[in-house]
VOROVEX-610442 format. One record per residue: residue in three letters; x, y, z of N, C-alpha, C in turn. Coordinates in steps of 0.02 Angstrom, whole numbers, plus 50000, padded with zeros to 5 digits. Layout:
N
ALAXYZXYZXYZ ...
% end
This chain:
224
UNK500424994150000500005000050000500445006250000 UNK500335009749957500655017149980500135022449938 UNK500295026449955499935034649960500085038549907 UNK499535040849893499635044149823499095052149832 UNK498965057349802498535063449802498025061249745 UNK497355060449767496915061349721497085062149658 UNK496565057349622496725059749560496515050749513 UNK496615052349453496345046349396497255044249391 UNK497435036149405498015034349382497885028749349 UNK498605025749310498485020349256499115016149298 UNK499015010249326499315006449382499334998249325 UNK500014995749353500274992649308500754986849355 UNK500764982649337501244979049363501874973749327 UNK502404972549348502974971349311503084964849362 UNK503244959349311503404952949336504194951549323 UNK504414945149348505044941049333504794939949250 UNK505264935649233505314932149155505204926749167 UNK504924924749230504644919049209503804919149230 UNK503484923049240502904926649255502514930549219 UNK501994927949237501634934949164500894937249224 UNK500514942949182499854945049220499564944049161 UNK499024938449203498314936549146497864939949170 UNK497724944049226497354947949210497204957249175 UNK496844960849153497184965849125497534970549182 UNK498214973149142498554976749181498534982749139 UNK498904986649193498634995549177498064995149182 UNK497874995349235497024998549263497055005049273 UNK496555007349236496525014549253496105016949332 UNK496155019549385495815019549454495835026549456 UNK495135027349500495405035149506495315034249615 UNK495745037449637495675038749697495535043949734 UNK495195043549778494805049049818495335049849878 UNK494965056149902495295059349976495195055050029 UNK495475051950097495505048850133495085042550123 UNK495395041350056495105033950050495695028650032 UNK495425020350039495975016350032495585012049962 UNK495945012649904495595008849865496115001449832 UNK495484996049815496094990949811496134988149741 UNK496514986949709496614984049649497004976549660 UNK496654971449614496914965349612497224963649537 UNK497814961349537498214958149468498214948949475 UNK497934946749418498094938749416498864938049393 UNK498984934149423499764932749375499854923549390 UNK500024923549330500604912149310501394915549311 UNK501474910149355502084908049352502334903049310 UNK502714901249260502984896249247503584892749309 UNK503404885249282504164882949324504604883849269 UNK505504884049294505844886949291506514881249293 UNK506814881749231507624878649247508214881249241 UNK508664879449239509354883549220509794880349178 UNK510024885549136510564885549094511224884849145 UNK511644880049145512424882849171512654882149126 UNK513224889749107513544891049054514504890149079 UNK514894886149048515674887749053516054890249019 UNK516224896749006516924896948944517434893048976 UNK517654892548945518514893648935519104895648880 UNK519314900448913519784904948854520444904848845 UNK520744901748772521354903748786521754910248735 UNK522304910148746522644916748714522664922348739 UNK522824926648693522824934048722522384939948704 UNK522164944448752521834950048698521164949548721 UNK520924944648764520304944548805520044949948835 UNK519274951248831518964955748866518884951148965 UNK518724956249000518744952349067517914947249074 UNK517404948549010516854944749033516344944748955 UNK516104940948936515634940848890515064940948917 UNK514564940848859513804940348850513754933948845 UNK513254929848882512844924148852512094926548846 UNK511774923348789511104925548775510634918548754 UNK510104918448783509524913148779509084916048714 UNK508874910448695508394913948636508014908848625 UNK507044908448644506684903748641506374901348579 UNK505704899248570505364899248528504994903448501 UNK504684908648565504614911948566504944919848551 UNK505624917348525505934923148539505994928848599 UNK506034925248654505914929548701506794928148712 UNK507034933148743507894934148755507814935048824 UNK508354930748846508604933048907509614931448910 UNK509974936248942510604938048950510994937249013 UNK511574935849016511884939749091512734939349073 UNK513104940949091513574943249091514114935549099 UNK514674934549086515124930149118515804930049110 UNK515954929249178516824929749158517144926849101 UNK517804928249063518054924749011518174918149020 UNK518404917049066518514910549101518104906749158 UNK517534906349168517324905449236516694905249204 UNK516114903549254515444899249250514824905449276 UNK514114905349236513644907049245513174906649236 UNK512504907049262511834902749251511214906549224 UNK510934905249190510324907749159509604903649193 UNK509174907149239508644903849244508074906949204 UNK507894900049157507374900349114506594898549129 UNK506054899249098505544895249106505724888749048 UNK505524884349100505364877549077505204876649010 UNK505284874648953504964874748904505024866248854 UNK504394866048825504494860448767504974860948705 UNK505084866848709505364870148661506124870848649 UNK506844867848611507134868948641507574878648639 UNK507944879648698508374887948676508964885748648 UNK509044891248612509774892148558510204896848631 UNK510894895148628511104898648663511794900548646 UNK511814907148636512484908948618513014913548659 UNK513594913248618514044917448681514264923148628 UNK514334928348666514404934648610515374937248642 UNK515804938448570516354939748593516674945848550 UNK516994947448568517404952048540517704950448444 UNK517814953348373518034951848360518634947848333 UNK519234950148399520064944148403519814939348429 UNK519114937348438518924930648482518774925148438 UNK518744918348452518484915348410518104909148465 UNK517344906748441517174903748474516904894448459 UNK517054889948492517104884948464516284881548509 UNK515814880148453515324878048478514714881148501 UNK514574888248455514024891748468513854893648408 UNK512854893748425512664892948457512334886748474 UNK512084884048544512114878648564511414877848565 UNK511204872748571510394871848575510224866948632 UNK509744866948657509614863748742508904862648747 UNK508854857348792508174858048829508144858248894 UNK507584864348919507684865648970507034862749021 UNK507194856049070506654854649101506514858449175 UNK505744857849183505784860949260506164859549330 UNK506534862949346506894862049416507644857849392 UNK507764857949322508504855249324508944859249294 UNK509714855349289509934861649260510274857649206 UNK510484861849136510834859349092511414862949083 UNK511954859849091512644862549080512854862249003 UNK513214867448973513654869048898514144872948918 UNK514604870348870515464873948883515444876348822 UNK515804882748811516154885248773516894886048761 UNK517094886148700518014887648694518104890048648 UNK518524897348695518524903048664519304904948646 UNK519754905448594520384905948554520384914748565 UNK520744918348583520604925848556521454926048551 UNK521474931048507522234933248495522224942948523 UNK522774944748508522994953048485522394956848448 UNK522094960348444521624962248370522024966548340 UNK521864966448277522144969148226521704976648214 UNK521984982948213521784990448192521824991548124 UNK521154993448086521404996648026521305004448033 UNK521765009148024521825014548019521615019647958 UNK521105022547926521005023747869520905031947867 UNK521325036247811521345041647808521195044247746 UNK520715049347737520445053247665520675059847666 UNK521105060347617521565064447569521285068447515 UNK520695072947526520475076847506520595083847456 UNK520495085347389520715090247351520155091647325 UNK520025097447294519605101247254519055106447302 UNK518445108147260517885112747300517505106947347 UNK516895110247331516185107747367516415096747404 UNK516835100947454516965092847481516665092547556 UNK516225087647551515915085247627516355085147668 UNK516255084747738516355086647805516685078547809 UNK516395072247796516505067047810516225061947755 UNK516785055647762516265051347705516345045047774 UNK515945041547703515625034747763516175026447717 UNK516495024447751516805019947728516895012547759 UNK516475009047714516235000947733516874998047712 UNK516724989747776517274987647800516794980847752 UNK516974976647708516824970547681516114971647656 UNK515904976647622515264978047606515124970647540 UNK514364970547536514074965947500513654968247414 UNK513584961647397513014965547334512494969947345 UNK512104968847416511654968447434511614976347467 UNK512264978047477512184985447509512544988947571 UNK512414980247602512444980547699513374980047682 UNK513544979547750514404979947775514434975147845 UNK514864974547841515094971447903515244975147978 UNK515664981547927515834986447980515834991947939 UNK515814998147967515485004247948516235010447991 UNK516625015347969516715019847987516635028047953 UNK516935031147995516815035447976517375041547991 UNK517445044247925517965048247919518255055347885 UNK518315058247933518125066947903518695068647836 UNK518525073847813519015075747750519705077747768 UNK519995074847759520815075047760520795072947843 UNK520595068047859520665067347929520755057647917 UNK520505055747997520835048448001520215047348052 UNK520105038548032519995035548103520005027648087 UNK520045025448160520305017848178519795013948178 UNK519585006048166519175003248188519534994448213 UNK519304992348265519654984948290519384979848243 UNK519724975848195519414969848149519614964148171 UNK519394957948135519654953148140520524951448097 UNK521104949148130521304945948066521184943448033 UNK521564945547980521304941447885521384947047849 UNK520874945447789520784948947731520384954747732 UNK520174958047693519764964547719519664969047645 UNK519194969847632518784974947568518574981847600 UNK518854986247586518624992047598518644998347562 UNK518025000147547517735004647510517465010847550 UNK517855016747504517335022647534516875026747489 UNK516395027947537515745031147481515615037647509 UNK515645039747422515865048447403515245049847365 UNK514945056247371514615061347326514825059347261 UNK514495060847202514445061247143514885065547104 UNK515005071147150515305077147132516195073747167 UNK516325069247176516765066347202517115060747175 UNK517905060847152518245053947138518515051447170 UNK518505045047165518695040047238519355035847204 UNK520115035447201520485030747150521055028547216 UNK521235023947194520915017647204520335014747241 UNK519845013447251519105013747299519095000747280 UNK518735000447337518684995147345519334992147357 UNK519724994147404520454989547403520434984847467 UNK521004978747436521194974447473521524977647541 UNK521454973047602521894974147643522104968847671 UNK522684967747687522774962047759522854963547794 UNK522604962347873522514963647946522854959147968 UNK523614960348020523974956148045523834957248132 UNK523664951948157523514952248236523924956548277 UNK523854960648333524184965048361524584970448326 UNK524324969548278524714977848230524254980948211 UNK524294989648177523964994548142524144994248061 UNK523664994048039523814994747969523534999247936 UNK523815003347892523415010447877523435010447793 UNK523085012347782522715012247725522165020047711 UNK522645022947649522435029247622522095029447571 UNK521565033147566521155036647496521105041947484 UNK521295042747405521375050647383520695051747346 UNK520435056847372519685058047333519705066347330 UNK519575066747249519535072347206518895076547196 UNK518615082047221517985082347242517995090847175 UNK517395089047156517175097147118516505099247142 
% end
C-alpha cells in the first residue's frame, strides 16, 4: 500500500521472466481523499530451469567477461554477463521448446561451439561449455586525402561491404582526417562512399590485417 494525492492513475504491474499477468494490467483507478482503494492483478508463474554456462579461454587480447544470450521459441531473450574464464547461470522458464544459446565475443575472439541448443526441464539444470581462442586484434587505420571545391565534412567507409548494400563494419571519416576501427585478422575489402561530385581512385581495396598491429590504408578523393 502506499499513498498517492487524488486523482485518475493508470497502475501497472511488472513481473520476473518467468511470470506473466493474465489479468488486464494498467488499470486505470481514480482515487479519492481519505480513501483506501484496492486493485487486484492475476499473475502464472511458469516453472523454471537453468542454463549453466562455462567458457574457457585461451590466448591473448581477452575482454574480462562476455555476453551469454538465451533465445526461445518464442523469441523471448534473456542475457547475463560472464567471466572469460569462469561459470554462469541463466534461469529460464521450463519449456517444450528447445533455447539456442549463444556466447557473444569480441572480434580477436573466436568461438568453438556456438550457438548451442538445449532443453530446458523444470527444476534442472543443463550444463554447455564454450572455447574461446582470442588473439591481439588487429587496427585498421584509414585516412581521406581530400582536394578540390564543394567537399563534405565526412565520408562513410564500409569495412567488407556486400552486393546487397549492407557491410560488416561501417566507419567514419572526416576530409583529410583519420579514424581507427578493431577487425578481425585476415583479409579485408574496403570501400569509401563519396558524393557524385567526388572521385574515389583507388576505391574498393584489398587489405591484410595482421594480429596486434595497425595497418593504415589511404584514399585520395578528388571532389568538384
Amino acid at each position: 500500500m502506499f499513498a498517492v494525492v487524488p486523482g485518475t492513475y493508470q497502475v501497472g504491474l511488472s513481473t520476473l521472466p518467468d511470470c506473466r499477468v493474465t489479468s488486464a494490467n494498467f488499470v486505470s483507478v481514480t482515487i479519492a481523499a481519505e480513501t483506501v482503494t484496492d486493485i487486484a492483478f492475476s499473475v502464472t508463474c511458469d516453472l523454471t530451469g537453468t542454463i549453466e554456462v562455462t567458457v574457457a579461454t585461451t590466448g591473448t587480447g581477452a575482454p574480462a567477461s562476455y555476453a551469454i544470450g538465451a533465445t526461445d521459441f518464442w523469441e523471448n531473450f534473456y542475457y547475463t554477463p560472464i567471466p572469460s574464464s569462469g561459470t554462469a547461470s541463466l534461469v529460464v522458464p521450463a519449456s517444450l521448446w528447445d533455447y539456442r544459446v549463444g556466447l557473444g565475443v569480441p572480434v580477436n575472439c573466436t568461438v568453438t561451439g556456438s550457438p548451442w541448443s538445449v532443453t530446458v526441464a523444470s527444476g534442472a539444470t543443463t550444463s554447455i561449455t564454450f572455447n574461446v581462442t582470442c588473439e591481439p586484434p588487429a587496427t585498421l587505420r584509414v585516412t581521406a586525402s581530400t582536394t578540390g571545391s564543394n567537399v563534405p565534412a565526412t565520408f562513410t567507409v564500409d569495412v567488407d561491404p556486400t552486393i546487397s548494400g549492407s557491410w560488416t563494419y561501417r566507419m567514419i571519416v572526416s576530409s583529410n582526417g583519420a579514424d581507427s576501427t578493431i577487425l578481425r585478422p585476415g583479409s579485408h575489402t574496403v570501400k569509401l562512399l563519396a558524393p557524385l561530385n567526388c572521385f574515389v581512385g583507388p576505391n574498393d581495396v584489398s587489405v591484410t590485417l595482421t594480429s596486434g598491429t595497425t595497418t593504415d590504408l589511404g584514399f585520395t578523393v578528388a571532389c568538384q
